[in-house]
DRENZAMI-59490 format. One record per residue (C-alpha): residue number from 0; residue in one letter; x, y, z. Coordinates in nm, 4 decimals. Layout:
N
> n,res,X,Y,Z
> NUM,A,X,Y,Z
...
% end
This chain:
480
> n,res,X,Y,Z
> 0,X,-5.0082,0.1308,11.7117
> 1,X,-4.8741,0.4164,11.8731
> 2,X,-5.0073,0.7752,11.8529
> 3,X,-4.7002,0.8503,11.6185
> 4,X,-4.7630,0.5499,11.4627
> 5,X,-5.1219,0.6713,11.4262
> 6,X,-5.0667,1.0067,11.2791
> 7,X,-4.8328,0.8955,11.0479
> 8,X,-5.0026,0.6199,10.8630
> 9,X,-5.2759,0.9042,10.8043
> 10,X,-5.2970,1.0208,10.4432
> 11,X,-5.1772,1.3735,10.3955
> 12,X,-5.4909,1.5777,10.3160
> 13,X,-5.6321,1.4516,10.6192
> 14,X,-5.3281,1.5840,10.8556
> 15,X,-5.3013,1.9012,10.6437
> 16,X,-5.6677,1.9857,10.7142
> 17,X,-5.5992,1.8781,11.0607
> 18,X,-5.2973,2.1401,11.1184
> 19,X,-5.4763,2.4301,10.9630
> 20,X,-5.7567,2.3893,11.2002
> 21,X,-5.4516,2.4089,11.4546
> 22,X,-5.2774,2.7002,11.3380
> 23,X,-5.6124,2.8844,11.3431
> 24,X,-5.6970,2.9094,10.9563
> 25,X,-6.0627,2.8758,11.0345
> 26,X,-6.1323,3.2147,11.2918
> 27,X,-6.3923,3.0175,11.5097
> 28,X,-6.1356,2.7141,11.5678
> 29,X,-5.7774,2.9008,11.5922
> 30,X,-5.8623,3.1547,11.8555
> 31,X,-5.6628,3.1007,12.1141
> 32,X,-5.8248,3.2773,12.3486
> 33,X,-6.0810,3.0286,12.2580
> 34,X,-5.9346,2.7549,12.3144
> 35,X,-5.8321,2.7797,12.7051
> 36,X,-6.1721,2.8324,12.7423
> 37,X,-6.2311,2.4842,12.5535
> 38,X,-6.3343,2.1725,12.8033
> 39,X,-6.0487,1.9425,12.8968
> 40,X,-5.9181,1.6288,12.7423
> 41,X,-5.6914,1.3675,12.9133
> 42,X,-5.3493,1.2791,12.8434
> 43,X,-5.3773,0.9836,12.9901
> 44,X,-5.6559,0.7353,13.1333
> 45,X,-5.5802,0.8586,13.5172
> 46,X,-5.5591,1.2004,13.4178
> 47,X,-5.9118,1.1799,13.3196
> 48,X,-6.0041,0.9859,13.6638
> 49,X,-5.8544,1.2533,13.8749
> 50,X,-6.0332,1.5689,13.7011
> 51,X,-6.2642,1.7823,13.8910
> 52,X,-6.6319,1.6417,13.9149
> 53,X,-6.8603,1.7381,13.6407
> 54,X,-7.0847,2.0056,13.7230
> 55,X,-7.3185,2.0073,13.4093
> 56,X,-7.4695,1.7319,13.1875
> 57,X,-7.5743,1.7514,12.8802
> 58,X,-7.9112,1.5499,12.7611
> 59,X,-8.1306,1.5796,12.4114
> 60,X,-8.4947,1.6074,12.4608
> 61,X,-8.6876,1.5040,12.2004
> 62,X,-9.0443,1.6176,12.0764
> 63,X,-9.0614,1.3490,11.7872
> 64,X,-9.3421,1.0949,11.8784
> 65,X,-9.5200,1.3089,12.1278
> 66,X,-9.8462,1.5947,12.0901
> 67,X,-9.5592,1.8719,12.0997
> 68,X,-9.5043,2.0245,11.7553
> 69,X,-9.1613,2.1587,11.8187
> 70,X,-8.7799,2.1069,11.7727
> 71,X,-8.5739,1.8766,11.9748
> 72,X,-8.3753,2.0875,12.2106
> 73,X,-8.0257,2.0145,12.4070
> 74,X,-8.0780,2.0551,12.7865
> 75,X,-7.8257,2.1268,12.9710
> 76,X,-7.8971,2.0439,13.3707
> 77,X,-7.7114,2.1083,13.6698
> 78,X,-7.5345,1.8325,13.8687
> 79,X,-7.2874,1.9782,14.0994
> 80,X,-7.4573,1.9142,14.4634
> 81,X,-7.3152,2.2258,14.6114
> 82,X,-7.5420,2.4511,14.3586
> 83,X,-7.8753,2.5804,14.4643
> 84,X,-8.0141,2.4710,14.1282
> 85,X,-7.8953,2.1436,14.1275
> 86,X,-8.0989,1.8552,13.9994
> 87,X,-8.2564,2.1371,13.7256
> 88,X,-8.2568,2.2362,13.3595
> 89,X,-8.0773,2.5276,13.3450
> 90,X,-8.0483,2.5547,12.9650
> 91,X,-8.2392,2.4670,12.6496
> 92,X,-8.0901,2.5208,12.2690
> 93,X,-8.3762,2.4571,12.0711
> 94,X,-8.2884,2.3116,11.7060
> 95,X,-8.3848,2.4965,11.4064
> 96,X,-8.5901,2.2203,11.2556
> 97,X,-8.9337,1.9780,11.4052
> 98,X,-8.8702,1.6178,11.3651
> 99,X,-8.4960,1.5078,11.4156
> 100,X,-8.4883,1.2822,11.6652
> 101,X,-8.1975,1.4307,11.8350
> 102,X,-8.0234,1.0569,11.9779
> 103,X,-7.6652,0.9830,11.9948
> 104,X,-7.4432,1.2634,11.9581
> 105,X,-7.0300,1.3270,12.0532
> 106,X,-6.7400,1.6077,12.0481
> 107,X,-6.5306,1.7569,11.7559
> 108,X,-6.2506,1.6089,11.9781
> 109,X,-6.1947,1.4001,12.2803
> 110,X,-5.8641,1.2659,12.4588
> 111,X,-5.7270,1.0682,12.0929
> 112,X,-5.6334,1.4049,12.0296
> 113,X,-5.4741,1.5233,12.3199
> 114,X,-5.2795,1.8517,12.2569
> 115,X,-5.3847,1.8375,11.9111
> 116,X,-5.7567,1.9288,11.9121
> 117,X,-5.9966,2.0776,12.1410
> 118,X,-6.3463,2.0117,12.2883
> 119,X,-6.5141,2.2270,12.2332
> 120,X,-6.8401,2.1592,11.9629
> 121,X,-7.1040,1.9019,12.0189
> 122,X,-7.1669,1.6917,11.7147
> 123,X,-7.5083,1.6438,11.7241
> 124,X,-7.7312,1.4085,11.4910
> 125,X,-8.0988,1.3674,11.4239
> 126,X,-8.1390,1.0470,11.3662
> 127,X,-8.4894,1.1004,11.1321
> 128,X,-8.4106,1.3769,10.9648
> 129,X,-8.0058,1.3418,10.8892
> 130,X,-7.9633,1.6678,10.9781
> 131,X,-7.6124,1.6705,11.2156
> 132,X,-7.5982,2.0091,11.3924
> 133,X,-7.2221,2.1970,11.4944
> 134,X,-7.3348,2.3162,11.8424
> 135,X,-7.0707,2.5925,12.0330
> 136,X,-7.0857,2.4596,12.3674
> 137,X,-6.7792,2.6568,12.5303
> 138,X,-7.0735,2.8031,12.7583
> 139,X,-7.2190,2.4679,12.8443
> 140,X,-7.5820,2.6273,12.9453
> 141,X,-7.5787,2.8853,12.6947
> 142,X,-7.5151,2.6468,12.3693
> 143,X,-7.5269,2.8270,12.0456
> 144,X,-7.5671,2.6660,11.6652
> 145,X,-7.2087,2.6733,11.4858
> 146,X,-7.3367,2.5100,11.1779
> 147,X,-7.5675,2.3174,11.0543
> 148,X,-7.5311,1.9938,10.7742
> 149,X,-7.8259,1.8750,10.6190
> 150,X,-7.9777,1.5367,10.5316
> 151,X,-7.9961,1.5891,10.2176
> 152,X,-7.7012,1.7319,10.1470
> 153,X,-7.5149,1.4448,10.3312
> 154,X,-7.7562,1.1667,10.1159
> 155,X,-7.6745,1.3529,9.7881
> 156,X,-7.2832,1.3360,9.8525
> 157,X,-7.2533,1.0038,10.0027
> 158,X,-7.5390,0.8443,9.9546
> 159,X,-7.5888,0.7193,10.3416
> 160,X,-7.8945,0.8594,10.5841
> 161,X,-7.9962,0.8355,10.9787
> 162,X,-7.6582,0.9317,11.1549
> 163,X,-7.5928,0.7395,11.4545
> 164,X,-7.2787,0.7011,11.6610
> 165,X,-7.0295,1.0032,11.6997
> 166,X,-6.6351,1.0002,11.7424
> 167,X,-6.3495,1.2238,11.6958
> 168,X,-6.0093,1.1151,11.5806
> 169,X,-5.6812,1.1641,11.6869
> 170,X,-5.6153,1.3234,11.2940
> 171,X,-5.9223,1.6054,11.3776
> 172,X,-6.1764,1.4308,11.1758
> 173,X,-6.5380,1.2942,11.2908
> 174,X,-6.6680,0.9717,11.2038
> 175,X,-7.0201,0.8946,11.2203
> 176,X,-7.2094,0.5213,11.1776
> 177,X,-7.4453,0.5844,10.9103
> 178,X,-7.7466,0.3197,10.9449
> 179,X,-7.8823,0.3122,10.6047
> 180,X,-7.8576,0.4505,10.2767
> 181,X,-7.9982,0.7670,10.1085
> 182,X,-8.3688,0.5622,10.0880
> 183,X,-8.3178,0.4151,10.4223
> 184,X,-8.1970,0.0348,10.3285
> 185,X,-7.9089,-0.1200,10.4755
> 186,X,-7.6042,-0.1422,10.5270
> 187,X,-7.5383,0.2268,10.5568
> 188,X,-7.1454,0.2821,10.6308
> 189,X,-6.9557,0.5742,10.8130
> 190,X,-6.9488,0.9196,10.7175
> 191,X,-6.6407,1.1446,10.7697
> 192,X,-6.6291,1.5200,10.8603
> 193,X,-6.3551,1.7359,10.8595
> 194,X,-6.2084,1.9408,11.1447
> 195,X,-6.3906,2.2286,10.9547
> 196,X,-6.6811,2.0674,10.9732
> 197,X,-6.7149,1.9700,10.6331
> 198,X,-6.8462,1.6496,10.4326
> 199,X,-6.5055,1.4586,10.3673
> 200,X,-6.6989,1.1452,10.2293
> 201,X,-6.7335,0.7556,10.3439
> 202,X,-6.4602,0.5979,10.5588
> 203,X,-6.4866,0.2273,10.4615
> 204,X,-6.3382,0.1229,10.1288
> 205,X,-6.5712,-0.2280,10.0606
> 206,X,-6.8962,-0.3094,10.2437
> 207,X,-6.8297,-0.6510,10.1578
> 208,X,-6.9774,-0.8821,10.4844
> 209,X,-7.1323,-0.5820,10.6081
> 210,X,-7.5285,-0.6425,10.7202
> 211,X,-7.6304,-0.3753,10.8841
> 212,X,-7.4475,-0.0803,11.0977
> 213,X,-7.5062,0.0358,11.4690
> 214,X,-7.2677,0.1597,11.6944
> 215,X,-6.9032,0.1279,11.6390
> 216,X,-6.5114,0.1989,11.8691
> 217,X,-6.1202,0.1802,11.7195
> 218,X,-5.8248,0.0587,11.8958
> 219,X,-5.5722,0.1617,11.6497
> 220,X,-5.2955,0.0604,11.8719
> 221,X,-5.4255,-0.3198,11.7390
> 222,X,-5.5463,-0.1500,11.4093
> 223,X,-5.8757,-0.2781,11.4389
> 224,X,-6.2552,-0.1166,11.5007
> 225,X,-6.5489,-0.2768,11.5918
> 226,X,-6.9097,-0.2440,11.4208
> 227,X,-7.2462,-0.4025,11.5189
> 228,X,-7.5744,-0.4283,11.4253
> 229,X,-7.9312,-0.3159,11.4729
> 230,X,-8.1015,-0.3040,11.1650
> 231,X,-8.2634,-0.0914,10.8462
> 232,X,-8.3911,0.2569,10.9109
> 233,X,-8.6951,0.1207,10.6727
> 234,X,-8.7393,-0.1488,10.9296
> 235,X,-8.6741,-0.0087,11.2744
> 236,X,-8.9154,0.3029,11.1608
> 237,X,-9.2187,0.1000,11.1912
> 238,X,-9.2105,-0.0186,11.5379
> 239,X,-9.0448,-0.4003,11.6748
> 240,X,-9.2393,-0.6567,11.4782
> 241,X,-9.1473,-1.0478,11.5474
> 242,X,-9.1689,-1.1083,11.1618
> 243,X,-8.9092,-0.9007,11.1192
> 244,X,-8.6942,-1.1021,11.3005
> 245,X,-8.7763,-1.4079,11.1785
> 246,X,-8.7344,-1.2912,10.8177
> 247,X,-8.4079,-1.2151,10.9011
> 248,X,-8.4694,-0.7842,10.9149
> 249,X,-8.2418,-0.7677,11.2574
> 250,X,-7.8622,-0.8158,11.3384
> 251,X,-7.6780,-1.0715,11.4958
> 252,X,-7.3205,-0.9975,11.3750
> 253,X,-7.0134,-0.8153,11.5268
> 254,X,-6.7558,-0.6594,11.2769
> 255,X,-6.3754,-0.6681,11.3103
> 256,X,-6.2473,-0.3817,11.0263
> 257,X,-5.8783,-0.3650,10.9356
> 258,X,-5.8748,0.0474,11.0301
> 259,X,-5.5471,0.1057,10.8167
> 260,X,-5.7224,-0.0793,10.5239
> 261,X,-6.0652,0.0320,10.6123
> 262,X,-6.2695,-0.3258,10.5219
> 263,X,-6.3817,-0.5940,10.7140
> 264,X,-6.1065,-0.8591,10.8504
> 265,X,-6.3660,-1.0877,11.0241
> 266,X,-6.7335,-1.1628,11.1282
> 267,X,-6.8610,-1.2892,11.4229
> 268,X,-7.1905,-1.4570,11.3698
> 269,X,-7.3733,-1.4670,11.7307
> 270,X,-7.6689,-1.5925,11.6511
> 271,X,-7.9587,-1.6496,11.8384
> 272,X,-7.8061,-1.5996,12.1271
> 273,X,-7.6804,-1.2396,11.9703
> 274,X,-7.9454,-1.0820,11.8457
> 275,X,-7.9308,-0.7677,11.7679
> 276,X,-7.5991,-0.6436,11.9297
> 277,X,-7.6083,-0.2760,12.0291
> 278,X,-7.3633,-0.0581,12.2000
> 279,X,-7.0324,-0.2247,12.1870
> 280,X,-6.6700,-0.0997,12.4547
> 281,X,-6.3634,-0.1652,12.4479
> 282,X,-6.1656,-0.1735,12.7062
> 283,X,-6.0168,0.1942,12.7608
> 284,X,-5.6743,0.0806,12.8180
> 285,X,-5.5772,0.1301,12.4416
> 286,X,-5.3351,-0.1722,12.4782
> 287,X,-5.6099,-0.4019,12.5156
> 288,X,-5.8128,-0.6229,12.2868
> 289,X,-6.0876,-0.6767,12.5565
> 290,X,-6.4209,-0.5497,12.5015
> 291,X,-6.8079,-0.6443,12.5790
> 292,X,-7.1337,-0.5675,12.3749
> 293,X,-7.4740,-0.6235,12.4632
> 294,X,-7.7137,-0.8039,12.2628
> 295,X,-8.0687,-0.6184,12.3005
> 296,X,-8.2877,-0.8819,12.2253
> 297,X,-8.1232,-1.1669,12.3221
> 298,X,-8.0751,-1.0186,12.6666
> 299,X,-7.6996,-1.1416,12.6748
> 300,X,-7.3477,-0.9575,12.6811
> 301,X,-7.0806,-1.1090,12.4946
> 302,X,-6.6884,-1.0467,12.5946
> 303,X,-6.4499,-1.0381,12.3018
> 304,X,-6.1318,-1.0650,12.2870
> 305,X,-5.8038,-1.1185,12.0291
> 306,X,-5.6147,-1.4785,12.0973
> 307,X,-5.3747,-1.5830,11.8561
> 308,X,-5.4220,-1.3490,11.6229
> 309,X,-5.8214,-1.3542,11.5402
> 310,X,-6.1011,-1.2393,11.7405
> 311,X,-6.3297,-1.4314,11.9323
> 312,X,-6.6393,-1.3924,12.1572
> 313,X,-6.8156,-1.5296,12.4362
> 314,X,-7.1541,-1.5180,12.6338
> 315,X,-7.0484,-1.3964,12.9600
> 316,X,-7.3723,-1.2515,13.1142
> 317,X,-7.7463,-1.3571,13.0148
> 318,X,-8.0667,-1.2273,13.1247
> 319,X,-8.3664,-1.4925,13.1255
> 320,X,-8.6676,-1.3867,13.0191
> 321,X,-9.0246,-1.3098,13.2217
> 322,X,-9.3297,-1.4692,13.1907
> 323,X,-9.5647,-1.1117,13.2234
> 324,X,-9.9229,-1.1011,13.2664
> 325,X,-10.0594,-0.9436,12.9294
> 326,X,-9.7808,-1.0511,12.6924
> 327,X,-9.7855,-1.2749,12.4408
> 328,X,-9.4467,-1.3931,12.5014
> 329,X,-9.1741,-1.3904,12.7954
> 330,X,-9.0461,-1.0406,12.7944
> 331,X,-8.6959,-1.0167,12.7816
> 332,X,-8.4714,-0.7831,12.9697
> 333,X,-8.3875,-0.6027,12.6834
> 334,X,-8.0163,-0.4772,12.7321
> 335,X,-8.0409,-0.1557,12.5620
> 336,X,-7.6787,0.0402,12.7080
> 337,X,-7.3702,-0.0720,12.8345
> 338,X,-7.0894,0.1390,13.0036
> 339,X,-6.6999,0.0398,13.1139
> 340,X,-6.6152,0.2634,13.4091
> 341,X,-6.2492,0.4509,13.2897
> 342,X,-6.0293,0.1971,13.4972
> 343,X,-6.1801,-0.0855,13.3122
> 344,X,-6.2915,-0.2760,13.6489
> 345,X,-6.6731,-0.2419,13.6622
> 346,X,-6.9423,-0.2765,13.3378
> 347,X,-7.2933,-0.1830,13.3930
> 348,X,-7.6174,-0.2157,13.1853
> 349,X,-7.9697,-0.1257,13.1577
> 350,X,-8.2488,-0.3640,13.0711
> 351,X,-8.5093,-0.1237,12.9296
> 352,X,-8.8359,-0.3949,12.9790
> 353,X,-8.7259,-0.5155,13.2833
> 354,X,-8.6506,-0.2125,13.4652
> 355,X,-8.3043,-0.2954,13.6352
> 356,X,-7.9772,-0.1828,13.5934
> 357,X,-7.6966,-0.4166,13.6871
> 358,X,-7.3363,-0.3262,13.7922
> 359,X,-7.0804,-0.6562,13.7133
> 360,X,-6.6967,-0.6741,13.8169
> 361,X,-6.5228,-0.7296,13.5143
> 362,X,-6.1992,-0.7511,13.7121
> 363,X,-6.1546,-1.1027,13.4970
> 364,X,-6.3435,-1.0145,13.1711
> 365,X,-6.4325,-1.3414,13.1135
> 366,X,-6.6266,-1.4223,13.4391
> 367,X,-6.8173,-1.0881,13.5452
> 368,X,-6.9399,-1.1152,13.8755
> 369,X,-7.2785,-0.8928,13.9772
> 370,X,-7.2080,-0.6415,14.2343
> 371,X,-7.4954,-0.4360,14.1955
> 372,X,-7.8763,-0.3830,14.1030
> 373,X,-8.1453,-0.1406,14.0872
> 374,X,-8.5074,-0.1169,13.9595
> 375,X,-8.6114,0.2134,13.8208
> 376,X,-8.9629,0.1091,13.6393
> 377,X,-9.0425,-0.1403,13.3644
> 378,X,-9.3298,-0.3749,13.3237
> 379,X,-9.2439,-0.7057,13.4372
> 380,X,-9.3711,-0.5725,13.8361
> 381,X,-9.1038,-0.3224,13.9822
> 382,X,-9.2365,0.0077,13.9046
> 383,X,-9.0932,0.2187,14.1973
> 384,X,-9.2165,0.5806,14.2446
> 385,X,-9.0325,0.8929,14.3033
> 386,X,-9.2534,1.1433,14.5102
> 387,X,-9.6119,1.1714,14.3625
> 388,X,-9.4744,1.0586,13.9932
> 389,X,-9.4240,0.7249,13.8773
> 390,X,-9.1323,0.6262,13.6714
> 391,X,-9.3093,0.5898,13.3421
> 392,X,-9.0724,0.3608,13.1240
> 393,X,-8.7670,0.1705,13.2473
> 394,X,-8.3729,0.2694,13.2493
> 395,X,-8.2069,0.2827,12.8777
> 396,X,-7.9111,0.5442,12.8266
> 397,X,-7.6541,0.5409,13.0794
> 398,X,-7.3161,0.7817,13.1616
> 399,X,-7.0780,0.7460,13.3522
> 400,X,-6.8644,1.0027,13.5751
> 401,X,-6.5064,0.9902,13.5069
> 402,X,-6.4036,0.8468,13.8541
> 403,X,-6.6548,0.5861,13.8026
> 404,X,-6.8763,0.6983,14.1428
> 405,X,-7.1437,0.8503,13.9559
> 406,X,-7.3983,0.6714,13.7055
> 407,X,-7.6774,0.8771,13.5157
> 408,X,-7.9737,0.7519,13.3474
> 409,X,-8.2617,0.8320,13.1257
> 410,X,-8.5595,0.6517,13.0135
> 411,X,-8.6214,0.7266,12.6482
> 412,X,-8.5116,0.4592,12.3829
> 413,X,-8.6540,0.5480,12.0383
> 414,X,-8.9651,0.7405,11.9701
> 415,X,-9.1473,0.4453,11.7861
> 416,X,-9.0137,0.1938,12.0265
> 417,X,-9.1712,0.4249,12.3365
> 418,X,-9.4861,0.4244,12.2378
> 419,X,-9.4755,0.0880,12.1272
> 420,X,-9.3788,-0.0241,12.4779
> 421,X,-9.4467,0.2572,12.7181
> 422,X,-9.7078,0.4141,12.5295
> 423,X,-9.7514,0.6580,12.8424
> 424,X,-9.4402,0.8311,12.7696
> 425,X,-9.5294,1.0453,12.4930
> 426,X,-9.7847,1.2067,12.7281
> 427,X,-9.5442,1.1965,13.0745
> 428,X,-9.2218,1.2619,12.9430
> 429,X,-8.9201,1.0802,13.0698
> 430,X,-8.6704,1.1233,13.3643
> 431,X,-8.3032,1.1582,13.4399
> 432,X,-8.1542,1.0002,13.7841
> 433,X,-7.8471,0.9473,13.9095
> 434,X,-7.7226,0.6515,14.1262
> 435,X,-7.4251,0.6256,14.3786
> 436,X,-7.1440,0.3386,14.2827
> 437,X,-6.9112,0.1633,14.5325
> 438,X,-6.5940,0.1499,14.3342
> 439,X,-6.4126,-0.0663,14.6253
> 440,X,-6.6517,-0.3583,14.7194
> 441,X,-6.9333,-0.2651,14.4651
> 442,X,-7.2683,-0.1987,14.4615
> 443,X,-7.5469,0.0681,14.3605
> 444,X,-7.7763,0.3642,14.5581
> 445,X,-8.0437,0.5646,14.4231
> 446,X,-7.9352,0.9314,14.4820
> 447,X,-8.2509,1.0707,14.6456
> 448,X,-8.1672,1.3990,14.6069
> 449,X,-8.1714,1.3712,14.2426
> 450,X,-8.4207,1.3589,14.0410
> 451,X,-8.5127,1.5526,13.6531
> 452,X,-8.8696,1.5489,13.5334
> 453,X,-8.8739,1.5797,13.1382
> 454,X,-9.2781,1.5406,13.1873
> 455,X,-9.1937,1.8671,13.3530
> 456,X,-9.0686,2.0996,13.0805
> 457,X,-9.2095,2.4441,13.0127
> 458,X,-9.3429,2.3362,12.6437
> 459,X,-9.4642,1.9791,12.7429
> 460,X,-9.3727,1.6543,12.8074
> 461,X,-9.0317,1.5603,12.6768
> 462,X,-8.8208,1.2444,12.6162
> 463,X,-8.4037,1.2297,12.7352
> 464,X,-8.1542,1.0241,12.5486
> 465,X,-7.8180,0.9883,12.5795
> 466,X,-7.5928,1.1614,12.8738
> 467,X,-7.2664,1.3755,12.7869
> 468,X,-7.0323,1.6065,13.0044
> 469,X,-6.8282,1.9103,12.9337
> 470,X,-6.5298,1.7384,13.0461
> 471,X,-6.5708,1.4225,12.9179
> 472,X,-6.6895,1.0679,12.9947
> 473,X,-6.6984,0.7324,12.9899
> 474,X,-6.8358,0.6090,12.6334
> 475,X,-6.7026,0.9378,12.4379
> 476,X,-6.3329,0.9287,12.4890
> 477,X,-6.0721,0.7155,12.3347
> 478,X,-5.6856,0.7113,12.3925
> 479,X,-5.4578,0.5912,12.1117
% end
């Protein structure tokens, strides 16, 4: 489905509240002036490969979980090399609320709407408190609140709670994965808000097959999106429990939804070798029906793909377990993130227990061949240092730069899972660090000169989630 294609098959409120935020009827979004201040999107996939490095990154820090009674802030922190303050915070928007769990968060547009729409506001979720903040981010270390959408405001009209995954359309709206309902039970579903930043309502038109909900992508050149699983907000609230598995609390599923009809087309059961699928990529070629996800618990990532007309997926990669002094069980490696660099050629995961990150050629997608590992931490032996301070944790969120040479990190997971596993962290903070990628042979290189202590900050320890740029990434935009 082309973009025309695209845009036409969308209904005609949508489009019409689309063009008015285009022709400037709301003041904040139709200043032109504005807007060539606005952060670039990408016509096309090597557009977005050949644009200037990225000079800032953006990171939540998170208070939830730890002795600091205080908001969740955005930091913003420095990573152009040239700049003396490089390797620093050099912003902090603090929210207006304690206790949201600020976790995965995206843009009121990316590259789907090329020449339509404009990055330019940060969508930002708390994951515990509902709340999904409208942050101005046209100064990227001055950020400024645009708006903010409660919890309960969301729960009342939709009936859905703990906002997870963010992305734009090419028609101006937001979609959000919504893990649970208003009282935190599963399935949850996928709220919608419009270009004025206003509750449109649920996406999906029938649940029906639908488990649990996690992080989700659209092709709609194939007219298809992809869901996974994690599990209920009742359930993942009170820490990892092995019962819970066993009774069946976790997910093992990936979803295949019609995205003209919004429903389910077809389930992919992958069992225990699939449990609890996480963060799932396509491809960014939009013409492709390759993708991989990785499977947190299991410690595997699958590769799907469409032949003769249905989907089907694979184990392509699996990571054994550890037998670990002072565990009751072998600890797994825990794949907790996945990235695709832009060109589609390398993939590249963290395994949060374990304390690696791996770098594959995906060249065939079906046979991924490992190019590249480091050890940053974890608790199965390799707990490198850096300086006089240890590297509390192991690696979880990743980012990519958009010429794929680049790969950032950060160590924080979820609050209850932290202290669960790396009970230190609430009192150390977490850390950001960079690593060097060989885009022609392959392999990976600790940047030494970089190096972000959230144990650091000026009102206490802190922990960092996920990674975003002003100009765009590797997990946030989407060409149709």
């Amino acid at each position: 489905m082309k973009r025309r294609e695209f845009m036409a098959g969308m209904t005609a409120s949508t489009i019409a509240g689309g063009m008015a935020n285009l022709r400037g009827d709301q003041p904040d979004h139709g200043d032109h002036a504005a807007h060539a201040e606005c952060h670039p999107t990408y016509a096309t996939i090597q557009d977005a490969i050949n644009s200037p490095r990225e000079k800032f990154a953006f990171v939540p820090a998170i208070y939830v979980g730890t002795k600091q009674s205080r908001p969740d802030y955005m930091a913003t922190v420095d990573v152009d090399p040239t700049s003396p303050t490089y390797s620093q915070v050099v912003g902090r928007f603090s929210m207006p609320n304690i206790g949201d769990e600020l976790h995965h968060y995206g843009w009121n547009a990316c590259s789907s709407c090329h020449g339509e729409g404009h990055r330019r506001y940060l969508v930002v979720p708390g994951l515990a408190s509902g709340n999904i903040y409208i942050v101005d981010a046209v100064d990227p270390v001055n950020l400024k609140l645009h708006k903010t959408i409660s919890g309960a405001e969301i729960a009342r009209q939709t009936n859905l709670s703990t906002p997870h995954t963010v992305h734009c359309r090419a028609d101006g709206v937001m979609m959000i994965s919504m893990l649970g309902d208003a009282a935190g039970n599963a399935p949850g579903g996928f709220l919608e808000i419009d270009s004025n930043f206003e509750i449109s309502g649920r996406w999906e038109k029938s649940l029906d097959g639908m488990n649990f909900n996690y992080d989700f992508w659209y092709q709609p050149r194939h007219d298809v999106m992809i869901s996974s699983e994690w599990a209920a907000p009742n359930t993942v609230k009170n820490g990892f429990k092995l019962e819970d598995v066993e009774a069946g609390k976790f997910g093992h599923h990936l979803h295949f939804w019609d995205w003209s009809k919004r429903k389910i087309a077809q389930s992919i059961d992958l069992g225990t070798d699939g449990m609890i699928p996480l963060e799932v990529r396509f491809h960014h070629d939009p013409d492709s029906t390759h993708g991989f996800v990785g499977a947190a618990l299991s410690s595997a990532v699958f590769h799907w793909q469409k032949t003769g007309g249905e989907w089907k997926a694979n184990k392509v990669i699996q990571v054994d377990p550890v037998e670990t002094e002072g565990w009751p069980f072998p600890v797994p490696g825990l794949i907790t993130d996945i990235v695709l660099s832009l060109d589609d050629k390398f993939l590249y995961f963290s395994d949060w227990l374990h304390g690696d990150i791996r770098q594959y050629d995906i060249s065939d997608p079906e046979n991924p061949r490992l190019t590249g590992q480091v050890w940053l931490g974890g608790v199965i032996g390799h707990a490198p240092a850096w300086g006089d301070r240890s590297l509390t944790g192991g690696p979880q969120m990743l980012q990519l730069s958009l010429d794929g040479k680049r790969l950032y990190v950060t160590s924080s997971l979820y609050s209850v899972w932290d202290n669960q596993f790396y009970p230190k962290m609430a009192e150390q903070g977490s850390w950001m660090l960079q690593l060097d990628c060989d885009t022609d042979r392959g392999g990976l290189k600790l940047n030494d000169r970089f190096f972000v202590d959230f144990g650091a900050e000026p009102d206490g320890p802190a922990r960092a989630h996920e990674i975003r740029f002003p100009g765009g990434d590797s997990t946030s935009d989407i060409w149709v």
